[in-house]
Structures are given as C-alpha cells and as structure tokens.
C-alpha positions as CSV (number, residue, x, y, z in Angstrom):
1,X,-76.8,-20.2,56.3
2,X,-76.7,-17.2,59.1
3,X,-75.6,-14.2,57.7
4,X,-72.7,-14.7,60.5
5,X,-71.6,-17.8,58.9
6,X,-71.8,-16.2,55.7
7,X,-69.2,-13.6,56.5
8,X,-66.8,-16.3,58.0
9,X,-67.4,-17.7,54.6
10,X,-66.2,-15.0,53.0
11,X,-63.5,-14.1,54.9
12,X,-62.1,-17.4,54.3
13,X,-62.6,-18.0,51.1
14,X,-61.5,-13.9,50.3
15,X,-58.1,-15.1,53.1
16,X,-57.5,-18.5,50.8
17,X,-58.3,-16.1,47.3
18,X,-55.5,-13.7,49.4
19,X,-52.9,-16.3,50.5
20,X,-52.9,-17.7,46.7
21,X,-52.7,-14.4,45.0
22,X,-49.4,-13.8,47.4
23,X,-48.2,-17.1,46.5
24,X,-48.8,-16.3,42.3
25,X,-47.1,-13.3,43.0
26,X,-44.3,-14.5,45.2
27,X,-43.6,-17.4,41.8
28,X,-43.8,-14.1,39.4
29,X,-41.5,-12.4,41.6
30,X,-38.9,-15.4,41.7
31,X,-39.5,-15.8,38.6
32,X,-39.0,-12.6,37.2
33,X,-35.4,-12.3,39.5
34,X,-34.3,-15.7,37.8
35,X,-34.6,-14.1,34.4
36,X,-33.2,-10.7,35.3
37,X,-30.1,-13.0,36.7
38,X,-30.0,-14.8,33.4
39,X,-30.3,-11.6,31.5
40,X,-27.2,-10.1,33.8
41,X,-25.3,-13.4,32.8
42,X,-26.2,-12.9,28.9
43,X,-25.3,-9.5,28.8
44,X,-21.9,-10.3,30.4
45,X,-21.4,-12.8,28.2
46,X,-22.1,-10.3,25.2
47,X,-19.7,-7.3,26.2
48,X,-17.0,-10.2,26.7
49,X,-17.5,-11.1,23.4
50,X,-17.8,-8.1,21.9
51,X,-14.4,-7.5,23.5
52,X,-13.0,-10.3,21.8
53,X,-15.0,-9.9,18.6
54,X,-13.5,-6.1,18.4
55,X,-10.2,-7.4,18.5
56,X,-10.7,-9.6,15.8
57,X,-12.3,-7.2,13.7
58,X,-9.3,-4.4,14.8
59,X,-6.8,-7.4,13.3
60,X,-8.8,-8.3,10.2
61,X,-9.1,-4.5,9.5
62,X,-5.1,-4.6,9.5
63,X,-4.4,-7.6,7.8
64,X,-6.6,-6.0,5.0
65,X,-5.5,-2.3,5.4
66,X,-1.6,-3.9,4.7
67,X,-2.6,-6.3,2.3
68,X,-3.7,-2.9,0.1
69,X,-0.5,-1.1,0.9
70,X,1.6,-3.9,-0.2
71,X,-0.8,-3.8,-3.4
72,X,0.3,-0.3,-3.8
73,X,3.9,-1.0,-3.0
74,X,3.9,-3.9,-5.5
75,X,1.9,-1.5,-8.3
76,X,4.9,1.0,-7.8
77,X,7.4,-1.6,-8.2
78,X,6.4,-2.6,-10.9
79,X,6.0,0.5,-12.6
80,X,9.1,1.7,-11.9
81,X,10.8,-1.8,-12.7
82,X,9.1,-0.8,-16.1
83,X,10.7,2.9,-16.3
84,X,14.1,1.6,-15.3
85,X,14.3,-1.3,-18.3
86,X,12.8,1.7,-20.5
87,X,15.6,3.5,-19.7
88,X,17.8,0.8,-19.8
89,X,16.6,0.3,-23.7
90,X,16.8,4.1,-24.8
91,X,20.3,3.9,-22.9
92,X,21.5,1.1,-25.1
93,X,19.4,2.9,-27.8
94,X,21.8,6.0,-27.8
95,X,25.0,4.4,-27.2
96,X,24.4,2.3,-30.8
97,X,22.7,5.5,-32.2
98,X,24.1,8.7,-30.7
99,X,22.0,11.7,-30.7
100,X,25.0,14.1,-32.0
101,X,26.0,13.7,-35.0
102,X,28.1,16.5,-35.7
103,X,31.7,17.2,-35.2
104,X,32.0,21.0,-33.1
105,X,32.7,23.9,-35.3
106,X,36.2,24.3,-33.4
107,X,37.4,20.3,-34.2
108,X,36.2,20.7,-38.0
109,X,38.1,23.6,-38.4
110,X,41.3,22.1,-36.7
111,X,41.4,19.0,-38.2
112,X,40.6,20.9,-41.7
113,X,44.2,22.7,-40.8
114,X,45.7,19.4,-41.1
115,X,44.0,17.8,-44.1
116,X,41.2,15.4,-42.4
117,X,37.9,16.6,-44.0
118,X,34.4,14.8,-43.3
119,X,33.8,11.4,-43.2
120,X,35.5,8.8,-41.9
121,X,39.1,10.1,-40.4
122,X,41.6,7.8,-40.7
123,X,43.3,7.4,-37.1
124,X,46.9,7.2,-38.1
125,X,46.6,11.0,-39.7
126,X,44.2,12.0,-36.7
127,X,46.7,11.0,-34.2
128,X,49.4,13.1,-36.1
129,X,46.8,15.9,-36.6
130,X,46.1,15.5,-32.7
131,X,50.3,15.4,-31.7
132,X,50.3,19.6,-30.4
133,X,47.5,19.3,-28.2
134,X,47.8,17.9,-24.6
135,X,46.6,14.3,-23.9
136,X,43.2,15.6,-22.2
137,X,42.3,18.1,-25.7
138,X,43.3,14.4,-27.3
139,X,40.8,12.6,-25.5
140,X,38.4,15.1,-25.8
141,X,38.7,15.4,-29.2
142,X,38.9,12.1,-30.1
143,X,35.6,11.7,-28.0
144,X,33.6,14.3,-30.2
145,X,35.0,11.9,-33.1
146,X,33.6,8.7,-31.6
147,X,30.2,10.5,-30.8
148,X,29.7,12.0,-34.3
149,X,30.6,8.6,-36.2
150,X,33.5,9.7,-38.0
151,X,35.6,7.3,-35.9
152,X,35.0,3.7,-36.6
C-alpha cells in the first residue's frame, strides 16, 4: 500500500469513525431530550399533586384541630354539668338543713314580750303575737321562724 492510498484509508475510515460518533451523539442527544420531556411531565404531575395532596392535608389538619376543640368543649360540659348537680345537691342540702339556726335578737325579744319563748312556737299564739305588725314585718318574721326551725 502507497502511502497515498494509505491516507485515503485513513481519511475514510477517520470520516466513517466521524459520521458514527455524530450519529452516537445525535441518539444521546434525542435521547437525553426524551427524558428531560419525561422529567417536565413528572414534575408537573408532582406539583399537581402536591396541590391536591396540600388540600387534603389542610382538611385532615381541620377535621383534627375541631375534633380537639369539641374534646375540650365536651370536657367543659361535663365539668360544669358536674358543678351544676353539686350545686343542685348542697341546694336541696340547705333547704332540708338550713344554715341559720337562730331566731334575730330583735324577733326573740318581741315574741318574749308576748309569751313565745324558744322552741317550737305554736302558730295560733304567733299569729296573735304577730297581729300589730304589718303583713310584710309578718312575713318576714314568720320567715326568720321557718329558717331557724322553730316553725314546724
């Protein structure tokens, strides 16, 4: 081989070596645009369901966010469901049992005047005992009577 036909040689097999690197290249190329349009695609597809999957989360966070306020609410309720039937029972309590039982100095010392001492009053004499005052010193007396216990 000439060194002329040598260098045609080369220059052919170095074009061929040249036309298939371009054509490896041109395949990496296409192939590296399909995949960036597939990634594009993916990421879309992500922030659209991130979107979605926000929402959800935003409503499950309120769902539970009212579920422990109505836990709270119903905690309160009960506890003060619990105060009102205590009061309720020391209410019924001190209307069977009242704190006060002493007559005021002033009734003791009126119906002394008029021959009721302690203990129970009989209501015929308290009523006569009771006939100079006005109907509302009545009531009021007769009042102090029930809450002492001297009236039965």
């Amino acid at each position: 081989m000439s060194s002329k036909s040598a260098g045609v040689f080369n220059f052919i097999h170095d074009k061929r070596e040249r036309i298939s690197m371009e054509k490896e290249q041109t395949e990496i190329v296409e192939r590296l645009e399909a995949a960036e349009a597939l990634l594009e695609r993916t990421l879309n597809w992500l922030e659209e369901r991130q979107g979605a999957l926000s929402g959800d989360v935003e409503r499950i966070s309120a769902t539970i966010e009212q579920s422990r306020r109505e836990q709270e609410l119903a905690e309160k309720l009960a506890a003060a469901e619990k105060e009102l039937s205590e009061l309720k029972a020391s209410a019924v309590a001190t209307v069977v049992n009242p704190l006060r039982r002493t007559v005021p100095a002033a009734t003791s010392e009126m119906l002394a005047k008029h021959g009721i001492g302690e203990g129970p009053v009989d209501v015929r004499a308290l009523d006569a005992a009771l006939s100079g005052l006005s109907l509302e010193q009545r009531i009021a007396v007769k009042t102090q009577l029930l809450r002492a216990g001297a009236i039965a």
